[in-house]
N, C-alpha and C positions, 0 to 999 in steps of 0.2 A: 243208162248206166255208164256210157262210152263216155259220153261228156263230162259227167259228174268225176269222173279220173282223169279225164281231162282238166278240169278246174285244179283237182287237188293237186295235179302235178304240177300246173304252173305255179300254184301259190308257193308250195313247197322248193320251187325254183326261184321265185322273187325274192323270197326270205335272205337266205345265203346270198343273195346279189346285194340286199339292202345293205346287210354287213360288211359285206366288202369293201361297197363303199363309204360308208363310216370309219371302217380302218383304215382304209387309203385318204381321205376326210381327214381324220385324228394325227396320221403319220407328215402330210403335208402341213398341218397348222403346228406339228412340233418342229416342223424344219424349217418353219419362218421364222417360228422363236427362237430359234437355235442358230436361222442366221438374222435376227436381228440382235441377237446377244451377244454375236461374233461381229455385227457391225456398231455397235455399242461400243464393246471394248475397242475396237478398231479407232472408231472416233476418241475413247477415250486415252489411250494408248497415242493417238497424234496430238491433242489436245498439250498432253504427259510430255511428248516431244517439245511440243511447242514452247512451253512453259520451259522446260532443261534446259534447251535450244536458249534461250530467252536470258537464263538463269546464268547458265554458262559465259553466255555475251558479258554480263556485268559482270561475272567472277574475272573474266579476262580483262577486261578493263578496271576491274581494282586492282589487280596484280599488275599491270603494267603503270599502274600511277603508284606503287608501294614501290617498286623497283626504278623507277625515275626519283622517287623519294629517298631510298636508300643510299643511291648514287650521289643526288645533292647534297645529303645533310652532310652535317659537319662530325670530323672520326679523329680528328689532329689539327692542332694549334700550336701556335710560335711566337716569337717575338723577341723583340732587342731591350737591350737595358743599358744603359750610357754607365761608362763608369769616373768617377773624378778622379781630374790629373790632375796635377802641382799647378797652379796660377802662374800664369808669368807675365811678358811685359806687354803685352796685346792690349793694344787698345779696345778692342773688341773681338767677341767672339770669330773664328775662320769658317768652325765645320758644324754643321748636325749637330755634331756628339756635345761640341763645349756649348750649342744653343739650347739646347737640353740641361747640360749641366748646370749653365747657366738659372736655368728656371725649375732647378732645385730637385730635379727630374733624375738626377745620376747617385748610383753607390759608392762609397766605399771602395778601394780596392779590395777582391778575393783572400783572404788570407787561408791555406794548407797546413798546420802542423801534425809533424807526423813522427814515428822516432819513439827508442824507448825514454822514459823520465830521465828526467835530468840531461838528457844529450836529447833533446830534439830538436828539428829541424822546419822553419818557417818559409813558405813560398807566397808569394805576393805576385797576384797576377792583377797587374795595373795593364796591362798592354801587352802586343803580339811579339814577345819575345822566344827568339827560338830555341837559344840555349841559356843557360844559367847552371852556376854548380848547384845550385838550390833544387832544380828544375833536375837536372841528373839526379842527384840523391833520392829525389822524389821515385824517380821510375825505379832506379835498383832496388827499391825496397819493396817495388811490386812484387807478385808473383804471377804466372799464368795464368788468365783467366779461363774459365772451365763455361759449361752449360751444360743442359738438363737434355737429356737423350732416354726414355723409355723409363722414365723414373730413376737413373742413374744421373749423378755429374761424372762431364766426362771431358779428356783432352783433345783435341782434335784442330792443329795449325790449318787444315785445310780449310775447316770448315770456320773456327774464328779463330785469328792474332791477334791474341793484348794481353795487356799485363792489367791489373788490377790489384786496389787495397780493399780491403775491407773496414764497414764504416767503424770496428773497433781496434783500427791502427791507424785513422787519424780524427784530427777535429779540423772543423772550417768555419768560417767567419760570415759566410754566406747565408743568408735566410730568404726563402721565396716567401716568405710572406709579406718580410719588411721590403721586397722589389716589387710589391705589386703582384706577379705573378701567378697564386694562388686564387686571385679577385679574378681573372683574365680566362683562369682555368674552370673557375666555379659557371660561371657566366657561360661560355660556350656549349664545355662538355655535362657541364652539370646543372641546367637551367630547371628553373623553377615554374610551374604556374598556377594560374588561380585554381585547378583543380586538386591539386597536391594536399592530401591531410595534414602533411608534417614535410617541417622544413628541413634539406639536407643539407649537411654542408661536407667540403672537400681537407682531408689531412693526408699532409703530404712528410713523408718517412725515409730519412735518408738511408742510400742502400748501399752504395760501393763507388769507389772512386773509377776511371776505366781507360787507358791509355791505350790508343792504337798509331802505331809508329811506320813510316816508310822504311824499306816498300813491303806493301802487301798488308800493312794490317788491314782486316778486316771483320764483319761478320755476314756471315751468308744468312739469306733468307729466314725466317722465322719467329714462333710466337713465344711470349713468353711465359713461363710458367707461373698460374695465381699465388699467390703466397699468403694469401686469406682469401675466405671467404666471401670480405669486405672488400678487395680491393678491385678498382676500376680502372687503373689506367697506370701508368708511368711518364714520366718528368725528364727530360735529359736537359742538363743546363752543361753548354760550350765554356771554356773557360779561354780565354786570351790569347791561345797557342799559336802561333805561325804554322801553317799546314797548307797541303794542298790538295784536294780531291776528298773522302772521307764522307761524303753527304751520306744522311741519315731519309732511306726512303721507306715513309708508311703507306700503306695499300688495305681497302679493305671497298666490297662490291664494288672490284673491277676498277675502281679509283684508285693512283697513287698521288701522294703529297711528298716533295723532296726538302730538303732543309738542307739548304750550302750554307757552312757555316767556317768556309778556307779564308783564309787571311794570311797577309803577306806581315812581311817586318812591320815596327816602328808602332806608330801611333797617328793614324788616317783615315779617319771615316770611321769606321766600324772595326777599326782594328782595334779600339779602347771600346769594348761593348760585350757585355755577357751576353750570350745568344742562347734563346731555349725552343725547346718543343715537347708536347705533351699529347698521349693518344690512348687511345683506351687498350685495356690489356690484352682484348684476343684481336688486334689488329696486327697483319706481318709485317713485319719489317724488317730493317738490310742494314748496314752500316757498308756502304761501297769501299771500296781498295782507299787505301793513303797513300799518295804518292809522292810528298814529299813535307818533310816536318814531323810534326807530332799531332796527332787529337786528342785533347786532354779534356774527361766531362768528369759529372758529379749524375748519378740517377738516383729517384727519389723512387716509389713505391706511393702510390695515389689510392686513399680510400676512402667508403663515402661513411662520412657520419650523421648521425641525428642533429639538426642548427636547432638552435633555441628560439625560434620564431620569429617571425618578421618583425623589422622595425614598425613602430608607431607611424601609420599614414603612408606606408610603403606598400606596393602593389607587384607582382612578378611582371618582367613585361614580355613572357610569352603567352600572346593569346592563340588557342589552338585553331578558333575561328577562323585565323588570319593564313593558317596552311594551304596549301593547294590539294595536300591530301583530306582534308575536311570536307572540299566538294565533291571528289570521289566518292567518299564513303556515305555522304550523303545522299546523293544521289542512288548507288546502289540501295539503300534502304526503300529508298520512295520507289522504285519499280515495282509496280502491280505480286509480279511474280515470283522477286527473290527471296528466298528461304516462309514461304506460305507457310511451312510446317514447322515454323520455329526451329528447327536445329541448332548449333552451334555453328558459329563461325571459325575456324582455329586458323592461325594464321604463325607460319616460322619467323621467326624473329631473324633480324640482321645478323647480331651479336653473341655472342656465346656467353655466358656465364657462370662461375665458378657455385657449387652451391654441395650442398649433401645430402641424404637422404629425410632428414628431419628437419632441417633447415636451406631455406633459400635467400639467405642475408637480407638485404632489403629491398627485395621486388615487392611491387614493381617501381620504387623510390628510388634502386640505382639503375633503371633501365637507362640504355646508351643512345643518345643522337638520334636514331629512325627509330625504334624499340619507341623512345621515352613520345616521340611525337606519335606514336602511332597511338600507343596507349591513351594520351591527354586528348586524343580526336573522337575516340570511341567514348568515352567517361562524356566530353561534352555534348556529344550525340545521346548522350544519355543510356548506354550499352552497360550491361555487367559484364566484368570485365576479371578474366583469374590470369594470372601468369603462374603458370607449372610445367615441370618437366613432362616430353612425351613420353621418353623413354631414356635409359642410363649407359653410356655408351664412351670408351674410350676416345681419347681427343685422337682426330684423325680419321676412326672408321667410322665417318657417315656425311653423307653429302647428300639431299636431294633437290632436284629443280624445279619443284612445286611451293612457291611459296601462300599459295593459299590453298582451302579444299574446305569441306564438309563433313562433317560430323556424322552419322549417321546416330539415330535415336540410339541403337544399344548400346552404343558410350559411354562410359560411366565414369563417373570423377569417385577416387577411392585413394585414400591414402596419400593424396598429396601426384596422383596421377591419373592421368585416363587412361582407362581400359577397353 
């Protein structure tokens, strides 16, 4: 009988042991799982690294070849234009200017009429003359010129000295188209290529006459206000004036371009030559001190319009292929790792642009210089491609130093924006 309770007690004791150990069993085989799931993610999670890490590397190196591009391209152009003088007994040409003239190269002199009907008054800028009664009358009829502060026009000698006409108190004789210079402008700032739907082309709109006189005329730092939707750039053409100091300096990523356009007395070189320059309209720029003479210009208002299509057997001769940034972006594409998940790419533009909330004039047809090249690199990579605002912001309050980043999937393009 002693045994037989014996038996039953051990068995009744093995039972409960058997379980225990199947719980301690069950408990260890969930804590492998639990860390092979935590060593899963773990690997996956470095993987994840690996791949951002990876990701990141090419995002830096397109943003340091978009920003070496920015730098490069072109944001202002210039150039001379011979003007004809009276023949005389030379046997042959002296300077530049009459070698040119010579070969049919030179304008007109500048003709100024300004003045009420019936009593007005004509300036004729053949050459760097300094004074003239013609040239005096001209300025007394100016008035102060003003600029754009906070949405106000405003006076302010400190911040710029000149006098100015406006272009309906006078007429001029001057055409940039008949100089060439419109061809010179379309070509640089407003280049075309075989991506392009539709042809643009550049009209140029005269604005205001503008005299900055020693000492001190000047204009300080600054951008100028859009006056359409449409427009892209502005025009400054030098007229003949003997002056000294007055350079015109545009700047934009970090780049400046200066344009001396001083000239002494007479008729020597470049003293008989209209001088211009042209830049797009949110690049700043200076007009430096005059320090002796006068600066006497014409500025035009640049905007882009619809061309009627290419000539017959005519080709654009910018091909995007031929960029440096072409192989950047290429490259980034071909990397195993970047953007796996499709996202978007969005990228800040160089340039700023005038636009509204229902309209965005002709993007991406007037994009500028790095804008326009960046756009025709992705189109020929074969990329869709939107140009729209991020967000709506007055000029001045926003600056960021990222010019590339990523989209993330909840993004949403609505309304002519992302959200």
């Amino acid at each position: 009988m002693a045994d037989n309770e014996q038996v039953s007690a051990a068995a009744m004791t093995t039972k409960p042991r058997k379980k225990a150990d199947r719980a301690v069993a069950k408990a260890q085989a969930k804590a492998e799982r639990a860390a092979e799931k935590v060593k899963a993610k773990a690997e996956k999670e470095r993987v994840k690294s690996l791949a951002k890490m990876a990701e990141d590397k090419v995002i830096k190196e397109l943003i340091a070849s978009l920003e070496v591009h920015a730098r490069s391209a072109t944001f202002a152009c210039g150039g001379v234009v011979p003007i004809k003088q009276k023949p005389t007994h030379s046997a042959a040409p002296t300077t530049d200017t009459d070698t040119q003239a010579a070969k049919g190269n030179a304008i007109d002199p500048v003709q100024i009429r300004f003045g009420t009907s019936g009593s007005g008054v004509t300036v004729t800028f053949a050459h760097a003359e300094a004074t003239s009664p013609e040239l005096q009358a001209l300025i007394q009829a100016c008035v102060p010129a003003s600029f754009g502060r906070g949405g106000e026009e405003v006076l302010d000698g400190d911040y710029r000295k000149a006098v100015k006409l406006d272009k309906t108190a006078f007429a001029t004789s001057f055409c940039p188209y008949e100089a060439g210079i419109i061809d010179v402008i379309s070509q640089l700032l407003a280049p075309q290529t075989v991506h392009d739907k539709h042809m643009c082309s550049i009209k140029a709109e005269l604005y205001k006459l503008n005299v900055y006189s020693a000492p001190s005329g000047k204009f300080k730092a600054h951008v100028d206000t859009p006056r359409s939707k449409d427009q892209i750039g502005s025009l400054v053409i030098a007229l003949p004036v003997a002056h000294e100091g007055g350079e015109l300096g545009v700047r934009s990523a970090g780049k400046e371009v200066l344009f001396d356009w001083s000239a002494g007395e007479g008729c020597d070189d470049d003293r008989c030559t209209i001088k211009w320059a042209a830049f797009y309209s949110d690049c700043e720029h200076e007009v430096y001190e005059v320090t002796s003479g006068r600066r006497v210009t014409l500025t035009y208002n640049l905007y882009l319009t619809r061309g009627l299509g290419r000539l017959a057997g005519s080709t654009p001769g910018l091909q995007p292929e031929q960029l440096p940034l072409y192989a950047s972006l290429e490259g980034a594409l071909d990397s195993p790792g970047f953007m796996r998940n499709g996202r978007v790419l969005a990228l800040w533009l160089t340039h700023s642009y005038a636009h509204t909330n229902k309209h965005v004039n002709f993007l991406p047809g007037s994009l500028k210089g790095a804008d326009m090249s960046l756009y025709n690199t992705a189109q020929a990579l074969g990329l869709k491609c939107l140009v729209v605002p991020i967000m709506t912001l007055e000029y001045g309050g926003y600056h960021d130093d990222r010019p590339c980043y990523l989209l993330h999937r909840n993004f949403k393009f609505q309304r002519g924006v992302w959200r």
